[in-house]
C-alpha positions in Angstrom: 0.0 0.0 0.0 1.5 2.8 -1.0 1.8 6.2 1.5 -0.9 8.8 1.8 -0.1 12.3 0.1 1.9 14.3 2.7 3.2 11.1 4.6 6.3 11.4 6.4 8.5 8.5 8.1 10.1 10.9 10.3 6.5 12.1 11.1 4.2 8.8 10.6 6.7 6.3 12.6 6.2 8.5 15.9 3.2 9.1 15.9 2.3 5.6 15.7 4.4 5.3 18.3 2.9 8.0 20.5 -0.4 6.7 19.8 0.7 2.9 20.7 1.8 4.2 23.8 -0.8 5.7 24.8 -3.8 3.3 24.1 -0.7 0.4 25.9 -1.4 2.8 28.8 -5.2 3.3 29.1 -6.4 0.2 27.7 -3.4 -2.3 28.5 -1.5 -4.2 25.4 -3.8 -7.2 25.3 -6.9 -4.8 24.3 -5.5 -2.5 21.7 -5.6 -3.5 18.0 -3.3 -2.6 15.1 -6.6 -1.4 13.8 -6.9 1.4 16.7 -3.5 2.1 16.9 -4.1 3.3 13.2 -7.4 5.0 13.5 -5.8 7.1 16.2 -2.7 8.0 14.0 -4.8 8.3 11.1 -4.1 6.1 8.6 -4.8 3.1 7.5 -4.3 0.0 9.2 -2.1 -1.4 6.4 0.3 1.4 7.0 1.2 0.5 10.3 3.3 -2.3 8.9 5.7 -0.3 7.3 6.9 1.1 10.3 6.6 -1.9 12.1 6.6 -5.7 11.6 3.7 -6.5 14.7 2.0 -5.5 17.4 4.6 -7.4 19.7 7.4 -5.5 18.4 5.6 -2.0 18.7 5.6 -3.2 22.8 9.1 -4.4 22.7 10.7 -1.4 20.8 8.5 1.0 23.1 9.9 -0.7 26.3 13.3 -1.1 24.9 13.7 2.3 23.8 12.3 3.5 27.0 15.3 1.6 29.1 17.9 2.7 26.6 17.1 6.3 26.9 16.9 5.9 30.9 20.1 4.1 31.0 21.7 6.9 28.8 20.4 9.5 30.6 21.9 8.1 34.1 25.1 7.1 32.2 25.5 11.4 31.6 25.5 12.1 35.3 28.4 13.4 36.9 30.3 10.5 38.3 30.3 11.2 42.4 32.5 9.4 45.1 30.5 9.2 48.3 28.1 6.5 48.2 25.4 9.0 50.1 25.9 11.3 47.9 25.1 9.0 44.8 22.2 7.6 46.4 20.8 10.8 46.5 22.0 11.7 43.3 20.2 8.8 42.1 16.6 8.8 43.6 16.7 12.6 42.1 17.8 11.3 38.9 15.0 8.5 39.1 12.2 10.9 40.0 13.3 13.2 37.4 13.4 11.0 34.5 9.8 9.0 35.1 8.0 11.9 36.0 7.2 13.1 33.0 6.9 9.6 31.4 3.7 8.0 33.4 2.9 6.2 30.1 6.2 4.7 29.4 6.7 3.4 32.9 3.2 1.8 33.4 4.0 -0.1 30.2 7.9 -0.7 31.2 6.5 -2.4 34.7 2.8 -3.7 33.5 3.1 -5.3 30.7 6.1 -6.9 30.8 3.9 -9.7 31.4 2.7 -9.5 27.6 6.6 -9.8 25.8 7.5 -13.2 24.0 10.8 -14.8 25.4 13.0 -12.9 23.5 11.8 -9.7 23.6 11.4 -10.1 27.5 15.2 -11.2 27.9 16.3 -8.1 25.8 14.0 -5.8 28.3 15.0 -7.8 31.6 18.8 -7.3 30.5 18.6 -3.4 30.3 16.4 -3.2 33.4 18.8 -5.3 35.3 21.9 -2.7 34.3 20.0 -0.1 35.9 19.0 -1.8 38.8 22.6 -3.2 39.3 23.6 0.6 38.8 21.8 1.6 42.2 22.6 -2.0 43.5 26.3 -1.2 43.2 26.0 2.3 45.3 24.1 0.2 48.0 27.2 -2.4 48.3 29.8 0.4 48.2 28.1 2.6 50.8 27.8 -0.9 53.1 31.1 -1.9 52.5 32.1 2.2 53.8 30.0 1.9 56.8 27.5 4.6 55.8 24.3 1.8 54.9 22.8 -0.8 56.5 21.7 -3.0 54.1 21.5 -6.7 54.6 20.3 -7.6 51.0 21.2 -4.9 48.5 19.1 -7.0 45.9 16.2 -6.8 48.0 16.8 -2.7 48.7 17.3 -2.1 45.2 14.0 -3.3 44.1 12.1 -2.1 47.1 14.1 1.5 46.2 13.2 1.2 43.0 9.4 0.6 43.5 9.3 3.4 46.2 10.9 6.0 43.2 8.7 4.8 40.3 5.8 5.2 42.5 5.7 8.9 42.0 4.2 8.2 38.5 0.9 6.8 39.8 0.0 10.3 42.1 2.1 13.2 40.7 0.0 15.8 39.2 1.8 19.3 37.7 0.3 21.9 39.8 -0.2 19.7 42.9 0.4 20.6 46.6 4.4 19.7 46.1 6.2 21.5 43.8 8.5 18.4 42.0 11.7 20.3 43.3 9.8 19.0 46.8 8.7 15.5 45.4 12.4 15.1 44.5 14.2 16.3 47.5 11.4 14.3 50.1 11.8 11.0 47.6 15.5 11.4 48.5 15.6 12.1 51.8 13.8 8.9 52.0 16.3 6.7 49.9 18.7 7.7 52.3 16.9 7.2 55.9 15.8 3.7 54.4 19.2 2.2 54.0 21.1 4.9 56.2 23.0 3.2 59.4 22.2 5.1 62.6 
């Protein structure tokens, strides 16, 4: 099928993905259709496939590019010494990065159940650098003395959930400015692992 008049890849492609994305989020992966995904866009359902192969692979590029852009975006941060001190940085970081994404991480963390073998080993291996990223501050500020954490596995993913969290209740204009969400979300990443 050949493009509408006026059709653009650089346009089409992410719109469709905008649109998957957001019907993923409101209606969950198992009830959206190619045929909606389209109609939303609009076009025509047979155009979807020249931007992508299936409906699988929309979810898997939408939660793989999702983890690549997070992992990049905490790879730029200034590299800090004191474990404390990177916690912090880190929960900030965290907050920072998924609050403006709600869609992106409901999908990252709800539908993972929906990805075929593959696709899930490709999205557990990114998520797993991240969480060995904050893993790794949690071992280094136990080993200094500064933490007490018996299982940094089991902190990380409790941390992590506690950060992400922020997604499901953060509205703009809210009671807490998000320089407040931030700096209350990271005080509390600290007193949770922080020996006394």
């Amino acid at each position: 099928m050949a493009r509408k008049t006026g059709s653009h890849s650089e346009i089409t492609g992410p719109r469709i993905r905008a649109a998957a994305l957001r019907l993923f989020a409101r209606q969950g992966y198992a009830a959206v259709s190619m045929r909606q995904i389209a109609a939303e866009v609009g076009v025509q359902a047979g155009a979807l496939y020249l931007y992508t192969p299936d409906k699988q692979s929309l979810l898997a590029d939408l939660m793989v590019t999702h983890m690549k852009d997070l992992l990049a975006a905490h790879a730029s941060l200034p590299a800090l010494s004191d474990p404390a001190a990177r916690l912090d940085q880190f929960a900030r970081f965290h907050i920072r990065h998924h609050i403006d994404r709600p869609d992106a991480v409901f999908i990252a963390y709800m539908e993972l159940r929906n990805l075929e073998p593959a696709n899930f080993a490709a999205v557990e291996a990114l998520r797993r650098r991240y969480e060995d990223a904050l893993e790794s501050i949690l071992r280094d500020g136990r080993d200094a003395g500064q933490f007490a954490v018996p299982d940094t596995k089991l902190a990380t993913l409790a941390l992590i959930a506690m950060l992400t969290g922020v997604t499901n209740w953060y509205r703009e204009g809210g009671r807490l400015s998000r320089a407040e969400v931030e700096s209350i979300y990271a005080d509390m990443a600290l007193n949770a692992v922080r020996r006394v």
